[in-house]
Structures are given as structure tokens and as C-alpha cells.
C-alpha positions in Angstrom: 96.7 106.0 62.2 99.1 104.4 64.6 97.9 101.4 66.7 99.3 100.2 70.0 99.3 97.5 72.4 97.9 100.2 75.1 97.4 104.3 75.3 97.9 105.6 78.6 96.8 109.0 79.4 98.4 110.4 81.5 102.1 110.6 83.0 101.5 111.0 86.4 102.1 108.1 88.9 98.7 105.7 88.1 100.5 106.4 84.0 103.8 105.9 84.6 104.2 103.2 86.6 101.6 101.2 84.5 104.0 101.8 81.6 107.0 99.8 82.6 106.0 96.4 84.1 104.0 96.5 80.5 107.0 97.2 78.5 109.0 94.8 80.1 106.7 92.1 78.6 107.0 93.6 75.2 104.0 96.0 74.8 103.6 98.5 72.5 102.5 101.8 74.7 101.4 105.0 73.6 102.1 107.6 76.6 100.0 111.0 76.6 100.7 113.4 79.0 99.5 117.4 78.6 102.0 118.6 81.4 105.3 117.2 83.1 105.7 113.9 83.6 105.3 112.7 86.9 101.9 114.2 87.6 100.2 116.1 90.4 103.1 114.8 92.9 106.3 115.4 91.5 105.4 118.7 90.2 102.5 120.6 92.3 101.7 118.1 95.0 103.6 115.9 97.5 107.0 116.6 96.3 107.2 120.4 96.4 104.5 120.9 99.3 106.7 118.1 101.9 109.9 120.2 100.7 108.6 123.4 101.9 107.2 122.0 104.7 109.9 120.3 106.1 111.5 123.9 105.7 109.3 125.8 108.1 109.7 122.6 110.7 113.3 123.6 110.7 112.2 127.2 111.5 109.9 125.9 113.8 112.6 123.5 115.8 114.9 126.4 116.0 112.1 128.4 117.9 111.5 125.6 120.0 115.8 125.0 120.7 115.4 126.8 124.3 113.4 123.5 125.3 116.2 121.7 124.8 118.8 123.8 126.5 120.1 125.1 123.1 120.6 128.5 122.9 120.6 130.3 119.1 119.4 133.1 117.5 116.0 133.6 116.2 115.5 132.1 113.0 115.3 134.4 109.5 112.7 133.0 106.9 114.1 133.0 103.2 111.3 132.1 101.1 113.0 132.6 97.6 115.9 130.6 98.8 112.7 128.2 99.7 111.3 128.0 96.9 114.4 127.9 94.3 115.4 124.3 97.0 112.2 123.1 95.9 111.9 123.9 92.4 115.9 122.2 92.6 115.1 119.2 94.0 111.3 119.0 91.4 113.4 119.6 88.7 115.4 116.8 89.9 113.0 114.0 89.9 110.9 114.9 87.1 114.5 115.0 84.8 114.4 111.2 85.8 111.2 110.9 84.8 111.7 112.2 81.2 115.1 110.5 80.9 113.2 107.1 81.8 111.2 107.3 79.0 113.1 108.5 76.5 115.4 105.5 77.2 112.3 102.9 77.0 112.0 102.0 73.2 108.6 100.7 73.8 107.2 103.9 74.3 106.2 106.7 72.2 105.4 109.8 74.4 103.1 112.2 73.2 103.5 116.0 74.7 100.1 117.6 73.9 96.3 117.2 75.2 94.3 113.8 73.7 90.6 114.0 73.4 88.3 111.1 72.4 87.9 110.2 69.0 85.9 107.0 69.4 85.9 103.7 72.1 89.4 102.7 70.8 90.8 106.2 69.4 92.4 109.6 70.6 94.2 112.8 69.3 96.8 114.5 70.1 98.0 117.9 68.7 95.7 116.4 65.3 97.6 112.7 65.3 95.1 110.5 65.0 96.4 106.9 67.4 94.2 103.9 68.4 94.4 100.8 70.9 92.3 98.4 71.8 93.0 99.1 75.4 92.9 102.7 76.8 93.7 103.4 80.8 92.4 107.1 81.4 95.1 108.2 84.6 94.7 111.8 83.9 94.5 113.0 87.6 92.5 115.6 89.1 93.0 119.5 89.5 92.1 122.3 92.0 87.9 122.8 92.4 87.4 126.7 92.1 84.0 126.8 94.3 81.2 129.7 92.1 81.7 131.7 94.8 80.4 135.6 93.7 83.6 137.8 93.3 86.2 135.2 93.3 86.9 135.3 89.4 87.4 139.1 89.9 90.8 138.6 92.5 93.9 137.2 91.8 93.3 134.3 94.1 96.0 131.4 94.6 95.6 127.8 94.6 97.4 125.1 96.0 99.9 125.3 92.8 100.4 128.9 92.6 100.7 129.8 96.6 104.7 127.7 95.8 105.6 129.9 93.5 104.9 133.3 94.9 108.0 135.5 94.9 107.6 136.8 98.5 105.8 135.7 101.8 102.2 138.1 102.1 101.6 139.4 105.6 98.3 137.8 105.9 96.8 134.9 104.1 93.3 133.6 103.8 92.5 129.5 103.4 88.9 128.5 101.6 88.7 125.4 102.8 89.4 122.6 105.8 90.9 119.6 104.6 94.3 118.1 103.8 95.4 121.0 102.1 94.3 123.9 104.1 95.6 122.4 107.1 99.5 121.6 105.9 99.4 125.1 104.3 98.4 127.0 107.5 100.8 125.7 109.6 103.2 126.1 107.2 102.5 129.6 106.4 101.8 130.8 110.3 105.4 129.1 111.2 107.0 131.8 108.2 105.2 134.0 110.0 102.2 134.8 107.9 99.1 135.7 109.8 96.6 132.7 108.8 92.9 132.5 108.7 91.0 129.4 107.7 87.5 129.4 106.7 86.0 126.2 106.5 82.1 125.6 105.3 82.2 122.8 107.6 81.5 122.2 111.2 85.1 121.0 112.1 88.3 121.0 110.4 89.0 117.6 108.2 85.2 116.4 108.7 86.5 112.9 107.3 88.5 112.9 110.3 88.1 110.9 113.4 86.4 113.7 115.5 88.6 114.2 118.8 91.6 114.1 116.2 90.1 117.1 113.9 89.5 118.9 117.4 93.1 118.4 118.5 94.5 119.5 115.0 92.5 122.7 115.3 94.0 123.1 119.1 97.2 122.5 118.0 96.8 125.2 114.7 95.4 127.7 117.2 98.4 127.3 119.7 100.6 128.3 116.9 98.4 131.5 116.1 96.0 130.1 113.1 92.4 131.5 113.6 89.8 128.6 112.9 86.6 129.7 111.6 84.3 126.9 111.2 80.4 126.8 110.3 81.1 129.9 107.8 78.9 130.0 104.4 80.9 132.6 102.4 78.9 134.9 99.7 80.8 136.7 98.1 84.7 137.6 97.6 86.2 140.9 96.5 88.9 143.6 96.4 88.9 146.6 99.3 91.7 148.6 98.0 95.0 146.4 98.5 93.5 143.8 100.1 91.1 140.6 99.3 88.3 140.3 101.4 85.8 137.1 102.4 82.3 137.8 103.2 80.7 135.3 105.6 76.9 135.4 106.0 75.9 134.2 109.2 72.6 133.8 110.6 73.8 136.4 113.6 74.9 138.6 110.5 77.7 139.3 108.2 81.5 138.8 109.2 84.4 140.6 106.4 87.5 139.1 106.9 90.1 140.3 105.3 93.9 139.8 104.4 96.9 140.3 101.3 95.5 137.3 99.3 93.5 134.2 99.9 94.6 130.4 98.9 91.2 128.4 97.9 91.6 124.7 99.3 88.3 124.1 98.6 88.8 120.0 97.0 89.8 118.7 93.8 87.9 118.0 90.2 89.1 115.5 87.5 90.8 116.5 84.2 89.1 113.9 82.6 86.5 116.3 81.7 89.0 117.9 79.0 89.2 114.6 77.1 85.9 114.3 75.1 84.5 111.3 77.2 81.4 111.6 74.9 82.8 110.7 72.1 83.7 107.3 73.6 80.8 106.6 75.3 82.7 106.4 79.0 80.5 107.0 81.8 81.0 109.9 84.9 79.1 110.7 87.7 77.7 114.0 88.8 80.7 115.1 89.9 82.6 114.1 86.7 84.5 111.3 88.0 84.8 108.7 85.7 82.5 105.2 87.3 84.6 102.5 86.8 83.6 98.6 88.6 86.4 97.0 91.1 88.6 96.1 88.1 88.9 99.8 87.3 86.9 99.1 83.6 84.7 101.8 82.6 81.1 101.1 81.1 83.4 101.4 77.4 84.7 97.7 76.5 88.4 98.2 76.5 88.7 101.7 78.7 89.9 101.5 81.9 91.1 104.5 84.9 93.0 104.5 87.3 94.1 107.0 90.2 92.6 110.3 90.8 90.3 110.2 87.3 87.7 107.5 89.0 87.9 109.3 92.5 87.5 107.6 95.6 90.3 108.3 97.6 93.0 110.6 95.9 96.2 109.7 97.5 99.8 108.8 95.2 100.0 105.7 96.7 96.6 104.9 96.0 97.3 105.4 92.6 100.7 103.5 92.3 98.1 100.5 93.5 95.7 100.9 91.2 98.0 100.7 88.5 99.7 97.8 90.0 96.6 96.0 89.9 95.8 96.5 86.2 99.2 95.5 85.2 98.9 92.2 87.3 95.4 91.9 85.2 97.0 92.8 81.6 99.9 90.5 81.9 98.8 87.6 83.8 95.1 87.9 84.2 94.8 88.1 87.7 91.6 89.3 89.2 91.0 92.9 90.7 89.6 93.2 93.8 90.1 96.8 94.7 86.7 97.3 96.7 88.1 96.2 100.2 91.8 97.6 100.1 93.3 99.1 103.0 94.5 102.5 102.1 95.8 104.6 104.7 96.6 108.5 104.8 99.0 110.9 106.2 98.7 114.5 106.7 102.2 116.3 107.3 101.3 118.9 109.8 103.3 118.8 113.4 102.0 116.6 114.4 101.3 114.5 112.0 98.4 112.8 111.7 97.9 109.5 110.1 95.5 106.7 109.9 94.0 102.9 108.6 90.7 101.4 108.4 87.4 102.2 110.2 87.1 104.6 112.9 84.6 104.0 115.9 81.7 105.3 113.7 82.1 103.3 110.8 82.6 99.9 112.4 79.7 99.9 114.4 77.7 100.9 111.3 79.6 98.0 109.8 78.4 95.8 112.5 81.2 94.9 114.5 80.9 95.4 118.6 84.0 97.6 119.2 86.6 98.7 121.9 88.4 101.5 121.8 91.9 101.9 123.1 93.8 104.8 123.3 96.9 106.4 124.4 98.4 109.9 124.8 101.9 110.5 123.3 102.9 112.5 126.6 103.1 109.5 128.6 106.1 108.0 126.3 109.6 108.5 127.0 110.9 108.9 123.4 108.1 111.5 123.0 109.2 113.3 126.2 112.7 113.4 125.3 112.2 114.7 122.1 109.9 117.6 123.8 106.7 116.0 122.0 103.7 115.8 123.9 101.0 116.0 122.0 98.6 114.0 120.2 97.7 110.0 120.8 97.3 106.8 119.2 93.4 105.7 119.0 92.8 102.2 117.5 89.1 100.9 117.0 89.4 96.6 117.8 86.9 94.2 117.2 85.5 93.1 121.4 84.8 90.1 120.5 88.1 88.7 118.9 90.7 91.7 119.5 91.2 91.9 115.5 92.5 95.4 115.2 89.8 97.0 112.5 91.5 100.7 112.1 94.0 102.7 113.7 94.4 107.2 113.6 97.5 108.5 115.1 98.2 112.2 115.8 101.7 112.3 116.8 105.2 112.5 116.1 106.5 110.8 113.3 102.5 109.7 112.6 103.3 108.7 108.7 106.1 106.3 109.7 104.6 104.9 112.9 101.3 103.8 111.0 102.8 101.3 108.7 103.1 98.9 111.5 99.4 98.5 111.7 98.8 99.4 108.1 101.1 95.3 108.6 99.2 93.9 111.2 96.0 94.4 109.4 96.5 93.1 106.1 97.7 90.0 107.9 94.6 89.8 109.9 96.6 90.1 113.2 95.1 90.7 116.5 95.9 92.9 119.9 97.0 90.0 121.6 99.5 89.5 118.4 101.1 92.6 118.9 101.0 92.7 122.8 103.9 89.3 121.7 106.1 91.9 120.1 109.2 93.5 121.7 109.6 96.9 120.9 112.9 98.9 121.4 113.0 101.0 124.1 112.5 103.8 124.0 111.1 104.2 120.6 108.1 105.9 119.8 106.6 102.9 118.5 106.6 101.5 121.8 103.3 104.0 121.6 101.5 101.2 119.3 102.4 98.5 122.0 101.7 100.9 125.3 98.2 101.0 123.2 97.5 97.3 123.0 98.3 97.0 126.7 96.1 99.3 127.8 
């Protein structure tokens, strides 16, 4: 049996990027990965989804030239020329990937699935290898909901709806969060007729209410139908067509349409790796229950990422295994309870956001103000024919100490990393109202905010 310093499973970001800082001080590391390196991102995730989204903005802007006084001809979707950019520019990054491996002599990389074997042993493809360290970072999947019917169609997931050969006519989302929101704009702006049904009684119930309420305006202005409070019963097929059966108390609704994309959440792999064997403890939901150092209830096993839940964002993940590298090599203490991890949602506009909302911090305790201001008002946003959305920031009354910020705007993913700054360092309103912004900038939104 081969021993190492550490096994990683998993090649996805939480894997990969707790690989190298670890190397570079000499460890031994085992690397198992049952896919393509580079995970859920690179491959089915962030990476291809952004690519094909930024696509259908540029169809989208050239709708909207004759705002701008630019005159040109309506724009043709090509969806296989589409596609075969993003699948390019996948292939891409995830060649890096393998050739940054493959160049690292202290890793051995393992293409196969691992299951337990004991608290400091795995297989894969019947090799028997061992560590006395083990970081699980095997990521999560799509959650297929037991829905009656839905084994029966070919249904797509958030995976499989990138690599369909040709646009459908009509398109059904399961589902109201992240994923069913990027996708239905997306999808509406190729000119795919779009219905969401969420279980829900607002789209993104996580959300910031007045923000899920002007996403859902905003879908609906660009011809998505919203259906919200549904309880779906059953799927099935009505000749060419999929249809979704929602049993309301005022009586049954069939919608139908081509095919339907579920969007219904996500569900760890690490139920494929024989947890049982090892002893490592999961919740109800099959998340792994790790403590704010990331170690599982198994001396010696840590996760990471997507595999111990929480919030299941790549850059959440890249700081996870930040953390435990800092811990393995130097032996600095995790404190991962508290950390402030914001979110971005690429839809036009974007929405993006930091910290408590009004809600939470007055559970927390704190006496709040809340300040607020509209995009429509600012002169970038005007010249760029941007009008909707707003900045809302929850502050603490008593001190001005800015305790969470949730844009819905232009450029909403950039513009929040200035607070995302001002936070960690503990600044205040009255900090920021010191800054000069340039003019005109849409960050002079953040500032027209603290003024206000």
C-alpha cells in the first residue's frame, strides 16, 4: 500500500489549490479526482455558464443599440457556434489544469472513484493508498427532487442544458434560485419561451426581499413567466412535449413546453465515497459535519468546499482550502465560523451582495438603518442606458459600521468588492463618505449611498 503525506479527494478548486502551497513545502500528496480536473467550475459551472451568458448579453445589447442611437440589424442566435466557444475556452483552462499536475513531481494523480477503506485508507480502481491526513473536497452535484414522472422524461440539468445541440422553443425551470434565474434570462434573451416554477413564495427566497421582487420584475419585462407558490405532482410526456402538473388548492394547472431544466439545488458526492467505512459523520442531508477548522468527527479527516455545505460558492472553497493549508504548514488556527462571504448572481442586472440583510441583523441584535439608492439617479448608469436596480446597505445606527451590503445593478459583482473592503476592515459610513470617487463612475453609487 502506498502512504502519503496527504490524500486529497477531489480536483476541483477546494483540491487543487490545497495541493500546491503543500507541495511547495515538500509534501507527499495523493490527488483523486473521478472527473476533470478543475471541478464543478471549470467544467459544468461558473466557467461555461458566465461564457454563455455573456453571449446572450451581446445579443441582448444589440437589441437594445437603438437606445443608443446605433442603428443595426437584428441579431441571429448561433447556439452551436455557442457552445463549441465554450467548450473552446473549458477545454482551455482545464488543459492547464492537467498540465499543472503532471509537471508537480509531488503529486501522484489518481483518475478513478476512491471509496473508504478505513479512518486513514482509500481505493481507487482496486489500489489500496493510506495517509494520515485525508481532506474530502469532492463537491456537490445536481439534486433530482422524487417528483412522480420525472425519471420517465428526458429532463436536463444544469450540466446537460450546455450541451444540447439546438435551442428548444420552449423551456421549463424546476426551481428559483441561482441557477434558475441566470438560465432563464439566458434562455428568454435566445429567444426561448421560459417558464419558472418555483415551490417557493418568491424567487431566490435567501434573497433580500425587495431585490428577489425586482429580479422577478426585471425576468418578466424580458418575457419569463414567474410562477411562484406552485407544489408540482407529477411530471410526464403529452406526445412531443414534457409537461408539469401543479396542484393548487384552486385546482390543477398543466404547463407545458419542449423540455424542462430541473434547478431544484445541489447534493454532495460525498455520499459515493463509503463514509461508513471511516467512521466520518453527515447530516440528514448528507453533508459531511465538520467543526470551524473543517475536521470531521474522524481524527485526521478533514472537508472542505461544497462536501461540508454551507454556502457553495468557488471562492468559498478556494478559502477553505486556504485555511487548511495555513493550518498544515504553519499551524495557524481556523476560524471559518464568522467569514464574510459574499455572492454574485450574473443575471442583467446583476445582483450581488455581503453580510446581514435588515432581517438578520436585527435578529442579531444590532439597531439598524437602512440606506438606499436607485441606480437611475446616477449618471454613469444613465449614460450607459442602465436604470434599474439599487444599492441597499443595512448600517449599524448607533456607530455607522456598515454590517451588509445587496446590490442589484450594473456591474453588481465588481462594484461589491469595495464593501466586501470596508467590512473586513471594520470601516464605517462616515469612512467612506472621506473617499473621492471618480466621476462619473458607477461606484460613485456606493458613495451617493452613504450620503444619503
Amino acid at each position: 500500500m502506498k502512504n502519503y503525506d496527504l490524500i486529497v479527494l477531489g480536483g476541483g478548486t477546494a483540491g487543487m489549490n490545497l495541493v500546491y502551497p503543500l507541495t511547495a513545502r515538500g509534501w507527499d500528496i495523493a490527488l483523486v479526482e473521478s472527473s476533470h480536473l478543475g471541478g464543478t467550475c471549470i467544467n459544468i459551472g461558473c466557467i461555461p455558464s458566465k461564457t454563455l451568458i455573456s453571449s446572450a448579453r451581446v445579443v441582448q445589447t444589440v437589441r437594445d443599440a437603438h437606445k443608443l442611437g446605433v442603428i443595426v440589424e437584428p441579431p441571429q442566435v448561433n447556439w452551436p457556434e455557442m457552445v463549441s466557444r465554450k467548450d473552446e475556452l473549458v477545454g482551455k483552462i482545464r488543459s492547464r489544469s492537467y498540465k499543472n499536475v503532471e509537471k508537480n513531481e509531488r503529486v501522484t494523480f489518481y483518475q478513478g472513484k476512491a471509496a473508504f477503506t478505513g479512518p486513514n485508507s482509500v481505493e481507487v480502481n482496486g489500489e489500496p493508498i493510506s495517509a494520515k491526513k485525508i481532506a474530502i473536497a469532492t463537491g456537490a452535484r445536481t439534486a433530482v427532487p422524487p417528483v412522480p414522472g420525472l425519471s420517465d422524461i428526458n429532463y436536463l440539468t444544469s450540466t446537460s442544458v450546455m450541451e444540447m445541440k439546438e435551442l428548444p422553443e420552449s423551456m421549463i425551470i424546476l426551481g428559483g434560485g441561482i441557477i434558475a434565474l441566470e438560465f432563464s434570462q439566458l434562455f428568454a434573451r435566445l429567444g426561448v419561451d421560459v417558464t419558472i416554477l418555483q415551490r417557493d413564495e418568491r424567487l431566490a427566497p435567501n434573497l433580500d426581499p425587495e431585490i428577489s421582487e425586482e429580479i422577478r420584475r426585471l425576468l418578466e419585462k424580458e418575457g419569463v413567466r414567474v410562477k411562484t407558490d406552485t407544489m408540482i405532482g407529477s411530471l410526464g410526456l403529452e406526445g412531443k412535449s414534457v409537461y408539469a402538473l401543479d396542484e393548487t388548492e384552486s385546482g390543477p394547472v398543466r404547463y407545458s413546453a419542449d423540455t424542462i431544466l430541473v434547478a431544484t439545488g445541489r447534493e454532495p458526492n460525498s455520499d459515493q465515497l463509503d463514509l461508513h467505512k471511516a467512521g466520518v459523520e453527515t447530516d440528514k442531508r448528507g453533508y459531511i459535519i465538520v467543526d470551524e477548522g473543517f475536521k470531521t468527527n474522524v481524527e485526521g479527516i478533514w472537508a472542505i468546499g461544497d462536501a461540508a455545505g454551507g454556502m457553495m460558492f468557488t471562492h468559498r472553497a478556494w478559502h477553505d482550502s486556504l485555511l487548511l493549508s495555513r493550518f498544515f504548514t504553519a499551524g495557524k488556527k481556523i476560524v471559518s465560523a464568522n467569514r464574510l462571504i459574499p455572492f454574485a448572481i450574473f443575471t442583467e442586472p446583476e445582483i450581488a451582495g455581503v453580510g446581514l440583510d435588515e432581517t438578520a441583523a436585527i435578529q442579531a441584535g444590532y439597531e439598524v438603518k437602512i440606506l438606499k439608492y436607485p441606480f437611475k439617479f446616477l449618471g454613469r448608469a444613465r449614460a450607459m442606458e442602465k436604470f434599474d436596480g439599487f444599492i441597499k446597505m443595512t448600517v449599524d445606527k448607533n456607530n455607522g459600521k456598515i454590517l451588509g451590503t445587496f446590490i442589484i445593478g450594473p456591474e453588481a459583482g465588481e462594484l461589491i468588492h469595495e464593501l466586501i473592503t470596508a467590512m473586513h476592515f471594520g470601516a464605517t459610513i462616515y469612512d467612506l463618505q472621506e473617499m473621492i470617487h471618480v466621476h462619473p463612475t458607477l461606484s460613485e453609487a456606493i458613495i451617493n449611498t452613504v450620503n444619503r
